[in-house]
C-alpha positions, -999 to +999 in steps of 0.1 A: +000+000+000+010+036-009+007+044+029+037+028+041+057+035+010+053+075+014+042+078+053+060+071+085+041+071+115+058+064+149+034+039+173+037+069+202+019+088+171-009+061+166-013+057+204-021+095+206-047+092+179-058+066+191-065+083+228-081+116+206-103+099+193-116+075+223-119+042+210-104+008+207-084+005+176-069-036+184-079-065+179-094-087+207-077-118+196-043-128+213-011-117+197-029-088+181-008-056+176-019-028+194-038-003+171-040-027+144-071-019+134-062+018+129-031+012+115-050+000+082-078+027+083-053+049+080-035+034+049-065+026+036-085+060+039-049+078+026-049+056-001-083+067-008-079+104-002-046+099-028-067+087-053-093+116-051-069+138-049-077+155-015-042+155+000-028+190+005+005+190-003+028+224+005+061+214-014+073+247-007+069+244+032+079+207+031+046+198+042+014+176+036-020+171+056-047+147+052-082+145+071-082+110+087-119+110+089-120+107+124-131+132+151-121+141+187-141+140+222-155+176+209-163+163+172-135+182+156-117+163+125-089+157+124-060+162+103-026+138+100+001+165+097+033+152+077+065+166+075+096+157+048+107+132+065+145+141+066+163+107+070+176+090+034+162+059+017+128+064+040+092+074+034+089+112+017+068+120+047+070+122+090+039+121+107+041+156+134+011+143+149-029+148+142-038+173+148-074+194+150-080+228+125-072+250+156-040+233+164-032+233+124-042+271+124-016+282+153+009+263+127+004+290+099-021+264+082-049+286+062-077+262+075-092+270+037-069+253+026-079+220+049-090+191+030-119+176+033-127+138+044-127+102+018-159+101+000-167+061-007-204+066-017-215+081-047-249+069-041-257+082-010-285+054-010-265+030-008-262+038+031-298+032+037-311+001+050-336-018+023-359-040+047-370-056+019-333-076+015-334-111+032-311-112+065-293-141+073-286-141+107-252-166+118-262-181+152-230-198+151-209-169+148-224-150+174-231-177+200-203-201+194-176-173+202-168-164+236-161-128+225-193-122+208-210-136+237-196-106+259-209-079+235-247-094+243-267-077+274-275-095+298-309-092+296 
């Protein structure tokens, strides 16, 4: 993936994004690396972003900024701020940090110039439910696992 060919992010960086935004990014199973899950959102939604062009790239100020799609405890989105990375035979880019449109503001960042989330629907009805399309419902899956059976209430 594109991602981890251009971007480098440390794990301190992921772990703060991770803490912005509130929720549990790793995998339940044992083993599983922590922030996983957001590891590939984020080269997946970058690689989406790349392909619709919305990455604002500022050669001049060695710098780049993507909206990760995600929002903070306030519902602010936020932005992955990249730096040339300056090390040799590495990824063009440093993750700073991400980072909200305030915090990109009191680094000279015209927030017109902020760009705007990954758009995967065309068909914006696409995202509605059709109650008319048969549900199959896995039992197995959901009862048969000890960690599905945790999500269930009590009740």
């Amino acid at each position: 993936m594109k991602y981890y060919e251009e971007v480098f992010c440390e794990k301190t960086k992921l772990n703060d994004l991770a803490e912005l935004t509130s929720e549990e990014w790793t995998f339940s199973r044992e083993g599983a690396t922590k922030n996983g899950i957001l590891v590939n959102y984020l080269a997946h939604t970058y690689e989406r972003l790349e392909y619709e062009n919305k990455i604002f790239v500022d050669e001049k100020n060695g710098r780049a900024i993507f909206n990760t799609g995600l929002f903070d405890n306030f519902y602010e989105p936020l932005y992955a701020y990249l730096e040339l990375n300056k090390r040799e035979n590495t990824q063009k880019w440093y993750t700073v940090g991400f980072k909200s449109a305030y915090e990109l503001a009191r680094r000279g960042v015209d927030n017109t110039l902020l760009p705007e989330r990954a758009n995967y629907f065309e068909d914006p009805s696409l995202l509605i439910f059709d109650a008319n399309c048969p549900i199959n419902i896995q039992f197995g899956h959901i009862l048969n696992d000890p960690n599905n059976i945790k999500r269930l209430p009590k009740k």
